[in-house]
DRENROMAR-668456 format. One record per residue (C-alpha): residue number from 1; chain; x, y, z. Coordinates in steps of 0.001 Angstrom, whole numbers, always signed. Example, Ala and Ser with C-alpha at 12.3 -4.5 7.8 and 13.67 -1.06 7.14 Angstrom:
2
  torse  marro        x        y        z
      1      A   +12300    -4500    +7800
      2      A   +13670    -1060    +7140
***
This chain:
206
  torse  marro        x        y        z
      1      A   +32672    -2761   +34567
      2      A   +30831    -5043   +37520
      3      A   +28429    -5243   +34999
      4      A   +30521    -6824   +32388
      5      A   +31777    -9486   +35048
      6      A   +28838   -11272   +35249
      7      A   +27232   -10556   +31402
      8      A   +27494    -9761   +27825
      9      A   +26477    -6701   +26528
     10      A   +24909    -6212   +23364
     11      A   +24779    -2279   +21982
     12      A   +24187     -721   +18249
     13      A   +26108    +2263   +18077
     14      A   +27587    +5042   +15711
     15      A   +31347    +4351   +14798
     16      A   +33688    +6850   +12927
     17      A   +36638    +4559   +11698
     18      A   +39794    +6761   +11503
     19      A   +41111    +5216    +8459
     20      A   +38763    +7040    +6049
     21      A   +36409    +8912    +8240
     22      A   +33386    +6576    +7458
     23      A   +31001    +6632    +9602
     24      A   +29061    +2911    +9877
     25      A   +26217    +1760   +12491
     26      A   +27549    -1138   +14633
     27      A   +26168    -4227   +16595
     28      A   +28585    -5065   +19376
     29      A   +28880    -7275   +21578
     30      A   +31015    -7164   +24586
     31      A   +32141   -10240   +27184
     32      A   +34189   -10107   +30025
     33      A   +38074   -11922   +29989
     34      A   +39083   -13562   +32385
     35      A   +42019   -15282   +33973
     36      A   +42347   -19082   +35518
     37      A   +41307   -18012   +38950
     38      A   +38146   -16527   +37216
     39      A   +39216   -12599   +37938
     40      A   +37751   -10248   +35556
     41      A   +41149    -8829   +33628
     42      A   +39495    -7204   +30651
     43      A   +37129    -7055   +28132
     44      A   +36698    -8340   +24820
     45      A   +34538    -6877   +21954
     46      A   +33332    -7917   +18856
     47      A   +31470    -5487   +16088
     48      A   +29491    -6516   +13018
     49      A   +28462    -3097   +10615
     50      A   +25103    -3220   +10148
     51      A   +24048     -205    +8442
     52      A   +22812    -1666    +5311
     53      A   +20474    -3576    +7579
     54      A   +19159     -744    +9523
     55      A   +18608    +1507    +6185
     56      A   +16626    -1406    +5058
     57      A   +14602    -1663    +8354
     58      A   +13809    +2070    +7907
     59      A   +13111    +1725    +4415
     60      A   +10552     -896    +5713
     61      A    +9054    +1569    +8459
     62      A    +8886    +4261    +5944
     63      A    +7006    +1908    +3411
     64      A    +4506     +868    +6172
     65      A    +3825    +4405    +7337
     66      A    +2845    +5539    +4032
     67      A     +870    +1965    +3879
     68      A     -710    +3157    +7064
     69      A    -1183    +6679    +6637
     70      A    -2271    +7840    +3103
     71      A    -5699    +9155    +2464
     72      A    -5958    +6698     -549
     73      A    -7029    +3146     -174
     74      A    -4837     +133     -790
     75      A    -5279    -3175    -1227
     76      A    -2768    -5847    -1884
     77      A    -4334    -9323    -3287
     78      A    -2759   -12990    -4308
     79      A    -2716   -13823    -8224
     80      A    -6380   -15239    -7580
     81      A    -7688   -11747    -6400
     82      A    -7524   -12450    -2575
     83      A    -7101    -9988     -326
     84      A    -3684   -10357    +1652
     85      A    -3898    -6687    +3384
     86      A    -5633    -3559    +3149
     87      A    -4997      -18    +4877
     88      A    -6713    +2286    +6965
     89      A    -7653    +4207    +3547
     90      A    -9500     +804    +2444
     91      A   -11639    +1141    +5682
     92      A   -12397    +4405    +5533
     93      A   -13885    +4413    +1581
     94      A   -14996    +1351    +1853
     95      A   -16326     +577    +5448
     96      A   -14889    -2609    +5505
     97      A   -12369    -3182    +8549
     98      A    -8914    -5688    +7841
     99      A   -10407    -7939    +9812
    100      A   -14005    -8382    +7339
    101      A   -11617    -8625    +4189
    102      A    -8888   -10678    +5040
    103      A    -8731   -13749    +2722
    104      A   -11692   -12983     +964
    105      A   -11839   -12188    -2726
    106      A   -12041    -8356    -4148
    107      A   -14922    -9536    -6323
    108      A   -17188    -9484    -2917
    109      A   -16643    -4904    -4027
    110      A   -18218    -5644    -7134
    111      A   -21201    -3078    -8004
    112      A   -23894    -4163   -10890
    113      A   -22532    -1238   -12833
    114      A   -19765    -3047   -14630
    115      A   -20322    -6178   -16738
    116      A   -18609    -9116   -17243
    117      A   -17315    -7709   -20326
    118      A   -15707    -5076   -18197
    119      A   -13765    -7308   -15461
    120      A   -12267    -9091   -18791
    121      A   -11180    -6569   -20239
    122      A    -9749    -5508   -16605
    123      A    -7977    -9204   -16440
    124      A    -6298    -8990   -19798
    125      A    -5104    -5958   -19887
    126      A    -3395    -6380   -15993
    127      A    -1895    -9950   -17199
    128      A     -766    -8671   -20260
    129      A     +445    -5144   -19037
    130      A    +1061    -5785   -15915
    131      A     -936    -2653   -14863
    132      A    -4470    -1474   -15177
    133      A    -5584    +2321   -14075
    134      A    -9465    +3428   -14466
    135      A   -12864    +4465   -13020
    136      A   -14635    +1611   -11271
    137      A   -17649    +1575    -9241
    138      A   -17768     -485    -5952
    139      A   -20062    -1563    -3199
    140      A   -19388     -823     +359
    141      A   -19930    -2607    +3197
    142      A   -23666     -824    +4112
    143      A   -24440     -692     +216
    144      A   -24118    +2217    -1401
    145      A   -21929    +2416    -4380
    146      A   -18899    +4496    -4394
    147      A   -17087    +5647    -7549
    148      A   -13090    +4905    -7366
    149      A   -10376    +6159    -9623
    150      A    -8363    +2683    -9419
    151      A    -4451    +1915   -10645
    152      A    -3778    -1758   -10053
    153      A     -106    -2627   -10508
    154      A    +1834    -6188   -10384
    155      A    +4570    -7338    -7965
    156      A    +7105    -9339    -8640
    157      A    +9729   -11127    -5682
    158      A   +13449   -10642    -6309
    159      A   +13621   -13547    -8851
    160      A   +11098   -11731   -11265
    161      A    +7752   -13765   -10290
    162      A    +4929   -12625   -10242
    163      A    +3096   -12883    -6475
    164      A    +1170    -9899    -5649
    165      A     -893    -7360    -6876
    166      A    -1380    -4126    -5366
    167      A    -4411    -1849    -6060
    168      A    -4563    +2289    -5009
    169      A    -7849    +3978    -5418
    170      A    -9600    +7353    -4091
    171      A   -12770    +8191    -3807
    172      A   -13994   +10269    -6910
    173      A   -18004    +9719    -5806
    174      A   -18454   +13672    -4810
    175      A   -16557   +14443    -8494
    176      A   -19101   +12201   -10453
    177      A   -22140   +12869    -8847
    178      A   -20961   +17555    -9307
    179      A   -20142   +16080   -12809
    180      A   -23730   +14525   -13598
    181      A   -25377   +17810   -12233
    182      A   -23553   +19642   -14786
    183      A   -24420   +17634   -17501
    184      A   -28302   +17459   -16716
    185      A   -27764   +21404   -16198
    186      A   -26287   +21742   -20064
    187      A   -28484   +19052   -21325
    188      A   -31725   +19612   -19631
    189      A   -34668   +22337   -19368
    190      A   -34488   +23032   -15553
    191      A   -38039   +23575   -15093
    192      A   -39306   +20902   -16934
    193      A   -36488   +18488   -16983
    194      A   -37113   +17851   -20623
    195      A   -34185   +17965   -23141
    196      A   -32742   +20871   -24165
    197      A   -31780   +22372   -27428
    198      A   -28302   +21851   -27150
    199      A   -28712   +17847   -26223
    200      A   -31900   +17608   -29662
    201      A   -28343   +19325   -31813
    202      A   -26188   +16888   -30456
    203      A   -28385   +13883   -30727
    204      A   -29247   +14818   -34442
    205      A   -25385   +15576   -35400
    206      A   -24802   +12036   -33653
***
């Protein structure tokens, strides 16, 4: 109570109101009273229920723990393909830190191995879908390519426009590089590395 008399006090806390038994997170705030000779004669307190606004801030710590923490790489971009924000998953496949990326466009992961045909296709189908989910190779940072299984998906702000959009990849490299081996295993003599039977039937049924 001295410590009311000479400030406010500002708590969240748990409240259980008796008329239905709801329970409801509340910001109060609490002032001393006092009377004309400035004596301290009670307190007065004032509550606001806030627990839609704290289920939204955990909603929002949630979100950016995932953001933070999945294995897969994400990368959010403006409607011009520049990067806003990446995740630690980004980094990791791609070598690139938050700090190398920031502002720059997603075109600077571009490998040879798609064509310009390829990145229109990619365009139309996102801005007439509003989604896009593939294989794509990209460069990293030191060079090498790295083979991505990519879903790219729009997002739009409460009124419906269209702002963002948000890409999720993993790395599938190790997956096409076992799948290649099989295929030269089925399709090629492993001594000689010359075709096979089975690739001369499928090339003359083709």
């Amino acid at each position: 109570f001295s410590l009311l008399a000479s400030m406010k006090i500002v708590n969240e806390e748990w409240v259980r109101f008796a008329s239905d038994g709801r329970k409801a997170m509340m910001e109060t705030t609490k002032v001393p009273m006092r009377d004309a000779r400035g004596k301290v004669i009670g307190v007065l307190g004032v509550g606001h229920d806030i627990t839609k606004r704290k289920a939204y801030e955990r909603a929002l710590e949630l979100s950016a723990s995932v953001f933070n923490n999945t294995q897969e790489g994400i990368m959010i971009t403006d409607l011009n393909g520049n990067i806003v924000d990446v995740n630690l998953g980004f980094s990791r496949i791609t070598g690139y830190s938050k700090e190398d990326v920031i502002g720059q466009n997603a075109s600077l992961l571009h490998s040879e191995k798609q064509g310009k045909d390829f990145y229109e296709q990619f365009w139309t189908c996102l801005k007439s879908e509003g989604q896009w989910s593939g294989e794509i190779w990209n460069r990293t940072k030191d060079g090498p390519l790295v083979a991505e299984h990519l879903s790219i998906n729009s997002l739009k702000n409460a009124y419906g426009d269209l702002e963002h959009y948000i890409g999720v990849f993993s790395d599938i490299t190790f997956a096409k590089e076992h799948e290649a081996e099989l295929q030269a295993l089925a399709n090629f003599d492993s001594l000689t590395k010359l075709p096979n039977r089975r690739l001369l039937d499928d090339r003359l049924s083709q």
